[in-house]
C-alpha positions as CSV (number, residue, x, y, z in Angstrom):
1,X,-39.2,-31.3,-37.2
2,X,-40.9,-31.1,-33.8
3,X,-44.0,-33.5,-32.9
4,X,-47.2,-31.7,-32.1
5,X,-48.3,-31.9,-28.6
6,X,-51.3,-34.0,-27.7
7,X,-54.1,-31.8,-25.6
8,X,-53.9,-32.2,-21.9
9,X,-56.7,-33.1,-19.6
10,X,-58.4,-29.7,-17.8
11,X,-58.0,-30.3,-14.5
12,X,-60.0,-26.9,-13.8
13,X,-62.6,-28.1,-16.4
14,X,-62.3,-31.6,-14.1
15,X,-63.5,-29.4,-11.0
16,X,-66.1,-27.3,-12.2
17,X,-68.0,-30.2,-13.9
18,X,-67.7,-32.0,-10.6
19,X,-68.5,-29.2,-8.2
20,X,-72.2,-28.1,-10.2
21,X,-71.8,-28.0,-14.2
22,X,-72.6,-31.5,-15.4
23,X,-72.8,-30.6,-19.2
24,X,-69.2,-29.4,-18.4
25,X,-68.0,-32.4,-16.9
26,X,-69.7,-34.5,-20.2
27,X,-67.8,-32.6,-22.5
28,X,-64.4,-34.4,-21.0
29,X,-65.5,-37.8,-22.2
30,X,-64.8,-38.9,-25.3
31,X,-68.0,-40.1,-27.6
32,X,-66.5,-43.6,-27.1
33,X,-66.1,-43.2,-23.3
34,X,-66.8,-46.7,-21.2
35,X,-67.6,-45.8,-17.2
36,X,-67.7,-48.7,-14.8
37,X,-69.6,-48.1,-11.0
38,X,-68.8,-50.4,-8.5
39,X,-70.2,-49.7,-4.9
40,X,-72.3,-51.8,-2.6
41,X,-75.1,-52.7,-5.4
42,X,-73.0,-53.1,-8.2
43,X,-70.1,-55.0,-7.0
44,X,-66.7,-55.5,-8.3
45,X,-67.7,-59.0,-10.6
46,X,-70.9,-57.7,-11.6
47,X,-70.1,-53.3,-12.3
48,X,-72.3,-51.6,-14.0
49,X,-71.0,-50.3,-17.1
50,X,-72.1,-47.1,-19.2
51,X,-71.2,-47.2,-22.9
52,X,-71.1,-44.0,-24.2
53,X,-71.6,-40.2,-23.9
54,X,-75.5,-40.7,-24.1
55,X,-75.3,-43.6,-21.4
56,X,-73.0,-41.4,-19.1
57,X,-75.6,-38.2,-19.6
58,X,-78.6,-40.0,-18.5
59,X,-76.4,-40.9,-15.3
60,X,-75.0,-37.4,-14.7
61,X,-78.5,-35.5,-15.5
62,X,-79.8,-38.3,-12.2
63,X,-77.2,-37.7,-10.1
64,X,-77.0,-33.6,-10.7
65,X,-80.8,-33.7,-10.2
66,X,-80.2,-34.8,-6.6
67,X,-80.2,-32.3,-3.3
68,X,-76.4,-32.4,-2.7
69,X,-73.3,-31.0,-3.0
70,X,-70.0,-32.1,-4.6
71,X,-66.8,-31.7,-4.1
72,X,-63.5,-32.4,-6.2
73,X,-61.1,-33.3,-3.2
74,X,-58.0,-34.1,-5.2
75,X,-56.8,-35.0,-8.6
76,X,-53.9,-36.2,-9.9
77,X,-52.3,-36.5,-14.0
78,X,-49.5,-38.4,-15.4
79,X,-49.4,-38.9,-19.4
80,X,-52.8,-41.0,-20.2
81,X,-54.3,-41.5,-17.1
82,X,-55.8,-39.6,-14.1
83,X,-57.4,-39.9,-10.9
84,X,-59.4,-37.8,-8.4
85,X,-61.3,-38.1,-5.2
86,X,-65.1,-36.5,-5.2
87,X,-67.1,-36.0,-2.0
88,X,-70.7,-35.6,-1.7
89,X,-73.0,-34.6,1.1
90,X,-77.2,-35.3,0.4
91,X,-78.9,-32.3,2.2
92,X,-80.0,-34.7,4.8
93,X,-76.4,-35.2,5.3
94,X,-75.6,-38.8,4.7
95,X,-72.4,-38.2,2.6
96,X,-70.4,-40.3,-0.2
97,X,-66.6,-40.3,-1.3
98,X,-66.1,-41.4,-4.8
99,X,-62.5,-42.7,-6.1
100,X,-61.9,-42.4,-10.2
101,X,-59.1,-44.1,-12.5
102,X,-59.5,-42.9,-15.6
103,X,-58.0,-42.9,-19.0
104,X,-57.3,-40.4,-21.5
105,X,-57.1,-40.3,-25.4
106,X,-56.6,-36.5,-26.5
107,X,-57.4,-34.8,-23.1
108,X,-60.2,-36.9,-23.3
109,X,-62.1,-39.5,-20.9
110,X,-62.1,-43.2,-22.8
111,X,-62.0,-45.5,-19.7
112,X,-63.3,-44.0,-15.8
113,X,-63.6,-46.6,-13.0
114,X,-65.5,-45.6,-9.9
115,X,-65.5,-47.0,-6.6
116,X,-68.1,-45.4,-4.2
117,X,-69.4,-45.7,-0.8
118,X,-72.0,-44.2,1.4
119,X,-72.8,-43.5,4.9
120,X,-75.1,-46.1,6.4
């Protein structure tokens, strides 16, 4: 009797939703999913958090609305959790490099924390 294997995160899914197709990106979170930001604003004692796939829309549909560019630099897997590297340049060209831990339930997103900065 073997055991069934659990469904892996979609790395290539990971990239596309990153690089231009935010509904793609929302569909790797899990209904449950809990996003903390932490940056200049929203420091580490005091993160904003996002319950949710609704809460995590609202913040992708603002950030996908904005005149710049994202890229998926590097991501790495091992069992239940992940990481990657994003980097963004505004049209203007101020740019901002994200850093994600996440965790993963089912090939799902449950837990993402972001770290970002931006030029100044």
């Amino acid at each position: 009797m073997g055991t069934a294997a659990q469904p892996a995160f979609d790395t290539e899914t990971l990239r596309r939703g990153v690089e231009g197709q935010p509904e793609t990106l929302l569909s790797l979170y899990a209904d449950d999913a809990e996003f903390r930001i932490v940056d200049r604003t929203t420091q580490p004692s005091h993160p904003k958090v996002l319950h949710g796939r609704d809460e995590i829309a609202r913040m992708l549909d603002d950030v996908y609305s904005r005149d710049m560019t994202h890229k998926l630099e590097r991501c790495v897997v091992q069992g239940d959790q992940a990481a990657y590297s994003e980097s963004c340049v505004y049209a203007d060209g101020v740019r901002v490099l994200s850093e994600s831990m996440l965790s993963l339930r089912d090939g799902k997103i449950t837990e993402q924390t972001l770290v970002q900065a931006w030029d100044e």
